[in-house]
N, C-alpha and C positions, 0 to 999 in steps of 0.2 A: 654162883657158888656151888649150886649140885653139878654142874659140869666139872670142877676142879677138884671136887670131893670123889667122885668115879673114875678119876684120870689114876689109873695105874702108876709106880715108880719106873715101869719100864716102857710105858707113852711118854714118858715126860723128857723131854728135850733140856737137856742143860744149859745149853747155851741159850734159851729163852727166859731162865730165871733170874738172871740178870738185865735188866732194862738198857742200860747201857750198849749190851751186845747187839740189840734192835737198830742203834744208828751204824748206817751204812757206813761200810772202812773210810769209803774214800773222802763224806764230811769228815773224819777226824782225820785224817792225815791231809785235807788242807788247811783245818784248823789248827793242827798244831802247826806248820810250815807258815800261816799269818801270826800265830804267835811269836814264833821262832825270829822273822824277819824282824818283829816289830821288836821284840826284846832287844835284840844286835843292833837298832839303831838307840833305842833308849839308851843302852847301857853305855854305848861310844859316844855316840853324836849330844845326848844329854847329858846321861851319868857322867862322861868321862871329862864334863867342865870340871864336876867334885873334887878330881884325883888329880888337875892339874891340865889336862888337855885341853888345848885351845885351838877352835876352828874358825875363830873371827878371822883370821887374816885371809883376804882374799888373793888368793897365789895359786898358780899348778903346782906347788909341792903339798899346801894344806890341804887341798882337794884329794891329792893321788894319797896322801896318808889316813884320810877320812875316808876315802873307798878301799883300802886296805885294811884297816881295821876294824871295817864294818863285814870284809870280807871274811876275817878268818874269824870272825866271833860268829856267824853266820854257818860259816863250814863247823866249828864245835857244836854245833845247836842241831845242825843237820845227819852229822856224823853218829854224836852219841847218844840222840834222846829220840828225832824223828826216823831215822834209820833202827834204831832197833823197834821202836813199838811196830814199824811196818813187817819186818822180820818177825814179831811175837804174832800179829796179826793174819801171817801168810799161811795158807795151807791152799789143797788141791782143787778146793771151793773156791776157793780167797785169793786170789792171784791178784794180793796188795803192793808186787812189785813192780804193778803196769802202773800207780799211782808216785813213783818217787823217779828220781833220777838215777841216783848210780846205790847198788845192792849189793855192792860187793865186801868182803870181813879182810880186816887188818889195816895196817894204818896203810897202805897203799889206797886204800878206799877215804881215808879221813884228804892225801895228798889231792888227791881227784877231785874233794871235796874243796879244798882251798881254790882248785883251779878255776872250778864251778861257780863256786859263791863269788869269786873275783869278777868274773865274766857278769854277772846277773847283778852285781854290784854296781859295776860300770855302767850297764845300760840303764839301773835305776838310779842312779843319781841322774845323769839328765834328764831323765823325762819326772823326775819327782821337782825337781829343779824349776824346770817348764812349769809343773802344774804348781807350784808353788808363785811364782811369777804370774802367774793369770789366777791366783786365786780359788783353786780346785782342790784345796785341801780340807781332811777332817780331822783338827786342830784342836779340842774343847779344853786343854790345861794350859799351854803356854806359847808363846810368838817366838819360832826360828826364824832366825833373821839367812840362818844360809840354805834353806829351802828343802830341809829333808825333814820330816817328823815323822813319828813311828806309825800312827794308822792308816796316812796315805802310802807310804812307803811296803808296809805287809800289805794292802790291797794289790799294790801294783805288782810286789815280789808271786804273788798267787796267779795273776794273768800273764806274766816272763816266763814262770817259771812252770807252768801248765802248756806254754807252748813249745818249750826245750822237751817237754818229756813225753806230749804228743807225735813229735818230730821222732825220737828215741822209739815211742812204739810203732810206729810205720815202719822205722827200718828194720826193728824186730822182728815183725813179720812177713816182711820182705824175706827175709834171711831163711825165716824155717819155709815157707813158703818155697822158695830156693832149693832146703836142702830135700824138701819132700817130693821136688820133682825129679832132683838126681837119686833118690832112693827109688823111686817109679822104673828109673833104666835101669839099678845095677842090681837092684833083689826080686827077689821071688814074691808071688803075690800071697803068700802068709806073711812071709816078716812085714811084708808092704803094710797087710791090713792090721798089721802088733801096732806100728809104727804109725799109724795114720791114727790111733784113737792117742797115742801120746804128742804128737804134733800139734792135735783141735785143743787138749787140753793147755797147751803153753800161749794159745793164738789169745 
C-alpha cells in the first residue's frame, strides 16, 4: 500500500490500471475468434432449426448450404467485431495484426472475409464430422445427429485457422525480408540504416 501511495501521477502507467489490459492481445483474439466460430455454428446449425432450417436431410446440397452459411455468418463475426478490436488493439508495441488473417478496411476486406471463412468452413466440417463419428466431441447440452457442434467446432476453427495465419506471417516476412535486401543495393547507407529500424519493427 506505501508503495502505491508514493507512486507519482506521472510513474503511473495507464494502461496498467486497468486489469484487463495485463491479458496478452493474442489470448483475446483467439478467444474471441473460438467464440466467433462457436456462435456461427450455434446460430445456423442449432438456432437456425428455430427459424425453419433444416439439416437432417443427408445430401451434398444440405451439406454445401450448411457450410455456407456457417461460412458467411462466420465472415460477419470476423469482419465486424474480431477485426476491429484487433485494429483498437494495434499499435507500434502491439503488432495485433500478426494474430488475424486479413486487416484490411472496406467491405472488400468483409468479401475476402467470405472467401476465407468458406475455405476454413469446408475443411471443418470434415474433420468436425470425423471427430464426431469417433466420438471426440465436447457436447454437454445436446446430441447433433449431423456431426458439427459449436465447442468442438471453435476448437478446431482455433488450430485451422492459427495455421492459415502462421503461413500468412512467413510470407510476410519473407517479403520485407526481400524488400530490405533490394533497399541494401539501391540506397545509401543512411536511408539503409532509417529503413532497417522500420523493417525490424513490422518483422
Amino acid at each position: 500500500m506505501k508503495k502505491k501511495a508514493n507512486q507519482s501521477p506521472e510513474n503511473i502507467n495507464p494502461y496498467e490500471v486497468d486489469k484487463l489490459s495485463k491479458i496478452p492481445s493474442w489470448i483475446i483474439v483467439v478467444f474471441l475468434k473460438y467464440w466467433a466460430a462457436a456462435a456461427a455454428v450455434f446460430f445456423i446449425a442449432i438456432g437456425g432449426t428455430d427459424i425453419g432450417l433444416d439439416w437432417s436431410e443427408e445430401s451434398f446440397e444440405s451439406d454445401f448450404r450448411l457450410i455456407v452459411s456457417i461460412a458467411f455468418m462466420t465472415a460477419i463475426f470476423m469482419n465486424y467485431i474480431i477485426k476491429q478490436f484487433v485494429m483498437l488493439m494495434h499499435n507500434r508495441r502491439n503488432n495485433t495484426y500478426r494474430y488475424n488473417m486479413i486487416n484490411l478496411r472496406g467491405f472488400s476486406a468483409f468479401l475476402l472475409y467470405i472467401v476465407y471463412s468458406f475455405v476454413l468452413s469446408f475443411i471443418l466440417y470434415f474433420v468436425t464430422v470425423f471427430m464426431g463419428i469417433k466420438g471426440w466431441v465436447i457436447n454437454p447440452f445436446t446430441t447433433v445427429d449431423y456431426g458439427i457442434e459449436p465447442f468442438t467446432y471453435g476448437l478446431c476453427f482455433i488450430v485451422v485457422d492459427s495455421m492459415f495465419v502462421f503461413v500468412k506471417n512467413m510470407v510476410v516476412n519473407i517479403c520485407y525480408r526481400i524488400r530490405y535486401k533490394k533497399q541494401l543495393n539501391d540506397k545509401s547507407p543512411l536511408i539503409i540504416n532509417k529503413n532497417e529500424n522500420v523493417i525490424a519493427n513490422n518483422l
